[in-house]
Each structure stands twice: as structure tokens, then as C-alpha cells.
N, C-alpha and C positions, 0 to 999 in steps of 0.2 A: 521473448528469449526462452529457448526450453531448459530441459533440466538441465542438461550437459554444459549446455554452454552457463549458464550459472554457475555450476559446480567450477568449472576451467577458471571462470573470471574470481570467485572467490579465493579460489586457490592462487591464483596471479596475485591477489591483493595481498593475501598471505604473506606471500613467498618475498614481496618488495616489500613488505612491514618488516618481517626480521631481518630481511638484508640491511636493511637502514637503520633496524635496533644493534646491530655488530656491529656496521661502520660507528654508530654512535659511540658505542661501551666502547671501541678496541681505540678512537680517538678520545674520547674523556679519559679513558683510563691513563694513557701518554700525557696527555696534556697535565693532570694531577701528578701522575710520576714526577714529571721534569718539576712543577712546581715545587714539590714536598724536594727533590734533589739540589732545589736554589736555595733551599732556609739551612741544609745540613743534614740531610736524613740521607743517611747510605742507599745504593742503588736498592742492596735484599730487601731495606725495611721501608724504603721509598715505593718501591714494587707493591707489599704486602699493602702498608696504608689506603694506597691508590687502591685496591683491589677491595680492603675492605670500606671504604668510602663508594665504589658502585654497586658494591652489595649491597648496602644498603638504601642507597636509591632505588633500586631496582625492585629490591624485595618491599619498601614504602610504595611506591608505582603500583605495583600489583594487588597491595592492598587497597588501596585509592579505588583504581579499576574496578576492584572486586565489587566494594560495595556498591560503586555507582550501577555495576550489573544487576545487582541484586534487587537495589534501590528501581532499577527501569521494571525487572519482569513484576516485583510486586507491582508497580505504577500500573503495569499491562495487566496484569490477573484481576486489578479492581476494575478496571478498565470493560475487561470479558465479563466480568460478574453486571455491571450496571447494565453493559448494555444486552447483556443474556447470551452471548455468544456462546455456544458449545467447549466444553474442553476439548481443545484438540484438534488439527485439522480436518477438515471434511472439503467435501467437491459436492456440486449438484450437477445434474445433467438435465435438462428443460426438453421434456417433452409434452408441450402445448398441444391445444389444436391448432386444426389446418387453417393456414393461411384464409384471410377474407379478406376482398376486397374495400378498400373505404373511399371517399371522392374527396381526400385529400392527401397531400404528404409532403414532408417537411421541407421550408427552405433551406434549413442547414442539417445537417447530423447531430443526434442528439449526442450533447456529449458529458456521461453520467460521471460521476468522480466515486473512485474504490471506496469505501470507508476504512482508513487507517488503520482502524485497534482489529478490525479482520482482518485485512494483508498481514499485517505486522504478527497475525496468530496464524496464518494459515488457512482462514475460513474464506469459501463461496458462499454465494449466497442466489436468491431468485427473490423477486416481488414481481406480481403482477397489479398491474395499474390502471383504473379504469375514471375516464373522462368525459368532456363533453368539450365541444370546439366554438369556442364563439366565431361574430361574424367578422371581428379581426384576425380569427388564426389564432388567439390565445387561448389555450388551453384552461379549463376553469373546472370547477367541481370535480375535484383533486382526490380522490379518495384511493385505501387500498383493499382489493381482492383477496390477495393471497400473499407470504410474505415469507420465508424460509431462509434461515434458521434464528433470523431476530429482526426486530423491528428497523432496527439500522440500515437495511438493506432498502424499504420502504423508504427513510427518510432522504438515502441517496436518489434513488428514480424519481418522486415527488420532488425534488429539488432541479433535477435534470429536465425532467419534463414539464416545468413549470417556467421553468427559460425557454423552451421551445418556441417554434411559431411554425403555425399548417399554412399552406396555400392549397385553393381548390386544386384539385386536377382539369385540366383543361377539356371542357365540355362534361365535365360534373356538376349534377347538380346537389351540393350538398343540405342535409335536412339540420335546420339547428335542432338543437334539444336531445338530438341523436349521441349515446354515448357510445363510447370505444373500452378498450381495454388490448392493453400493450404489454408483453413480461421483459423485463427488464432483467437479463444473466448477467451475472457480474462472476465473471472468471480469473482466477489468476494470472491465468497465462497472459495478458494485456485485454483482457476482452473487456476494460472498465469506462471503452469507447460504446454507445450499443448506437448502432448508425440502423435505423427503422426507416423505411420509405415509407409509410402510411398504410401500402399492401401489406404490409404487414399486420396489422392490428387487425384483432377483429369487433365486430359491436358486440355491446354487452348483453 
């Protein structure tokens, strides 16, 4: 999803939250009126009560909100500090070396998962990941290369590619003992899938 349509969709979310916060007040507010008008309170001062009765929900509400807001970003600011994340959004752009052939590649798409406390900040990130392929296709001696802008990033790929599984290529003859090294981008924009055919990697 790019920016725009983000932006359009938050705004939609908006724009249906305070439609259905007015339907709310302009129905509670009636609904309180006609009550306070059943015990004996004049329509003016029936009116007023009501009025000042969802003022003050509404103004409790917000402070409610508030702190819970408050309460998340510190939650998230400890969050950036442990795991060393940058203040601040950043982007990476991966420029690797060229492409090397390997005599295997995957039977499924690897499929790495964002790490949360960086979406939720704005941060990209890169690790690159270097292996060895046993003679089932499980990837093994797990280690990282290189790893941008926190550890975190490492600990998603290494987790991704450790559920992996290689199959030779057909009429390769693959060398055990032989390592690889594969960079794992983890982009905002949905790139938190990294789908590698094997040609991809190259030995360490």
C-alpha cells in the first residue's frame, strides 16, 4: 500500500470515528434530556444537565485516551532504546553484490516477519546472513555478516531462514560444507516477504 493510499484510508477511518462520535453525543444527549424531562426538570435546564453530563464524559474519555497514548509511546521509546533502534524513521536501500549462482533454491518462499517495535517506529532495516545447507536442505550454522540499524533485523532473517528448506537444483551437484550468504531487506512498503530463489545468494 503506498503513501496516498494510506493517507486516504486513515483519513476514511477518521472521518467514520467522528461521524459515529456525533451520532453518539447528539443520541445520548436526547436520550439524557427526555430522562432528566421524566423526573421534572424543565426542557432549558433538562437541555443544560444533559449537555453538561456529556461533557463530562467526553472530556473523562480524552483524558483516558490520553494517557493510554502516552502510556504506548513511552512503552515504544523503551522498546527503541533496548533494542537500539534509531530515533526516528530511516529507510535503507540494499545495494549488494552481484547475483551468484548456488545449486540450490528453496522449496517455498522465505517468509521473514517485520519486527514490530520498527514498523510501529518507522525504521528499515537490512541483515545479511551467512549459512551452510545440510544434506536435508536445513539450513544450519546460522550466523550474521552484517546487520543495519539493530540487531533486530538479524534476529527476524535468522528466524526466517532457519524455517527455510533448500532443494538441490536439478542436475547440481551441490558441495556440503559450502557457505552462502543471503541479505535479507525488510522494507516498509510490504517487502517483510523476501521471496530468494537460491540464484540469489551468493558463497561466502
Amino acid at each position: 500500500m503506498n503513501i496516498l493510499a494510506r493517507r486516504v484510508s486513515a483519513l476514511a477511518a477518521r472521518a467514520i470515528f467522528l461521524s459515529g462520535l456525533f451520532v453518539a453525543v447528539v443520541l445520548a444527549q436526547v436520550a439524557i434530556t427526555t430522562a432528566f424531562m421524566h423526573v421534572g426538570f424543565g426542557g432549558g435546564v433538562a437541555l443544560l444537565a444533559s449537555g453538561t453530563v456529556i461533557w463530562a464524559a467526553v472530556a473523562l474519555t480524552v483524558i483516558v485516551l490520553n494517557r493510554r497514548l502516552r502510556a504506548r509511546v513511552s512503552a515504544l521509546e523503551a522498546e527503541r532504546v533496548r533494542l537500539g533502534l534509531p530515533d526516528g524513521p530511516c529507510c535503507v536501500v540494499w545495494r549488494g553484490a552481484a547475483d551468484v549462482a548456488m545449486p540450490w533454491t528453496l522449496a517455498a518462499p522465505i517468509e521473514a516477519r517485520f519486527p514490530p517495535a520498527a514498523r510501529s517506529l518507522g525504521v528499515e532495516g537490512v541483515a545479511v546472513v551467512e549459512f551452510e545447507i545440510g544434506a536435508d536442505g536445513v539450513p544450519k550454522a546460522i550466523h550474521c555478516v552484517d546487520v543495519w540499524p539493530s540487531p533486530v533485523f538479524y534476529e527476524a532473517a535468522a528466524a526466517a531462514l532457519a524455517a527455510a528448506r533448500f532443494v538441490p537444483i536439478p542436475g547440481a551437484a551441490p558441495r556440503f560444507g559450502a557457505s552462502y550468504q543471503v541479505p535479507f531487506v525488510f522494507r516498509i512498503r510490504g517487502a517483510a516477504a523476501v521471496r530468494d530463489r537460491g540464484e540469489q545468494a551468493r558463497p561466502a
